[in-house]
C-alpha positions in Angstrom: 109.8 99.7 99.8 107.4 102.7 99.1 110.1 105.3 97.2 108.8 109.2 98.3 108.5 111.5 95.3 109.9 114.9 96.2 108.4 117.6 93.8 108.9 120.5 95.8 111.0 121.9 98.9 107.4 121.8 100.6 107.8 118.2 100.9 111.0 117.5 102.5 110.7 116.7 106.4 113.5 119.1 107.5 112.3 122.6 105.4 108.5 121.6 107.6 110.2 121.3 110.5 112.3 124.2 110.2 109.0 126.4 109.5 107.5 124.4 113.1 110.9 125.8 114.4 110.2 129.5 113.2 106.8 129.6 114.9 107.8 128.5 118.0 110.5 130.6 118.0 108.4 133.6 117.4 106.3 132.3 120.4 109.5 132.4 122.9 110.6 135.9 121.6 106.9 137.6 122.3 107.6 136.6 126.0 111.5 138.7 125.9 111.3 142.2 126.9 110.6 145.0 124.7 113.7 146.2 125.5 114.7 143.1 123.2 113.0 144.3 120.1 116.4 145.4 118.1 118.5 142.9 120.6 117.6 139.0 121.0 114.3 139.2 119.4 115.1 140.5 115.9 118.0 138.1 115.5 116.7 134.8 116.8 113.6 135.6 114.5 116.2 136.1 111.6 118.4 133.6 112.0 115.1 130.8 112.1 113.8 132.4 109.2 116.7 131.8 107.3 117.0 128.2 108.2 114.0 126.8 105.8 114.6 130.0 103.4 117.7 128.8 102.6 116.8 125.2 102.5 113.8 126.5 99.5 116.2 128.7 97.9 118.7 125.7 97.3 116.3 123.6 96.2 115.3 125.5 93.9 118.4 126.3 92.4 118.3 123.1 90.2 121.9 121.7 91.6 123.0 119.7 93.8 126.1 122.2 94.6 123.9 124.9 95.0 121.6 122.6 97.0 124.3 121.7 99.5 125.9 125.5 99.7 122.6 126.7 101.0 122.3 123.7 103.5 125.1 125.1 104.9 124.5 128.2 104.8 121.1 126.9 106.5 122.9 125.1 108.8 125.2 128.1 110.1 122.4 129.9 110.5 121.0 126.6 112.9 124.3 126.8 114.6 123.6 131.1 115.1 120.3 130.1 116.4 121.9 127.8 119.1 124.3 130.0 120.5 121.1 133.0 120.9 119.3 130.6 122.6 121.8 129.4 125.3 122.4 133.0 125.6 118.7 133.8 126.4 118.7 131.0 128.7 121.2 132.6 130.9 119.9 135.7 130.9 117.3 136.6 133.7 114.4 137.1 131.3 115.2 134.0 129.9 115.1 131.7 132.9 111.9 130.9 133.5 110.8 130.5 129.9 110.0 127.0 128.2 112.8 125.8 125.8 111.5 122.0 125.4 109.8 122.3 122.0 112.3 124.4 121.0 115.8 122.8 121.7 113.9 119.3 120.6 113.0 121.1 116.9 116.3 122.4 116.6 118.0 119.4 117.5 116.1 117.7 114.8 116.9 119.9 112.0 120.3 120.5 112.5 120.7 116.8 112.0 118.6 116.5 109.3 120.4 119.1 107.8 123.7 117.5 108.8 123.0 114.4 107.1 121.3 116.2 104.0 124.6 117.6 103.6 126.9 114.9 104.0 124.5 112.8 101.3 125.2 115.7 98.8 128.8 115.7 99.7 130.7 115.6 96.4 132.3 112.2 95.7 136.4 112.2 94.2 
């Protein structure tokens, strides 16, 4: 079995999918009304930023601790990402728009991110 060399938070699958997840998020909010620039928008585009932020931030940090915090901080801010989006989707602006890519992406790394955290889990 080929082992994968990870040199940089670049490389891992979830912090790339995470970024595919920002962009498409940005996509969905350019559709909300611009009545939804300091509302919806600016808070679905903050909380999917943070996601792969924090994922390169924790990385970085050099432990596996820090690593894991900032998974979860990466993952609350997954879980703040969810809730926006099912709220969106029951507002009328937000019935009509296309949520396939986007509920499939965040599905993904939220359980990426949930098993990248259990792994790291400390052992007693």
């Amino acid at each position: 079995m080929e082992k994968i060399l990870i040199k940089t938070y670049r490389d891992l699958i979830v912090w790339q999918k995470s970024i595919e997840l920002v962009i498409a998020i940005y996509d969905l909010t350019s559709h909300f009304p611009k009545t939804e620039i300091y509302g919806l928008t600016a808070q679905m585009r903050r909380a999917s930023v943070s996601i792969p932020s924090n994922i390169a931030e924790g990385r970085r940090r050099g432990s596996k601790r820090d690593f894991r915090h900032f998974l979860l901080t990466a993952f609350g801010s997954g879980a703040e990402l969810e809730t926006q989006i099912d709220i969106v989707k029951r507002l009328p602006f937000g019935q009509s728009l296309d949520y396939t890519k986007i509920d499939t992406l965040l599905n993904e790394v939220m359980r990426m991110l949930n098993r990248f955290i259990f792994a790291l889990q400390p052992t007693t």
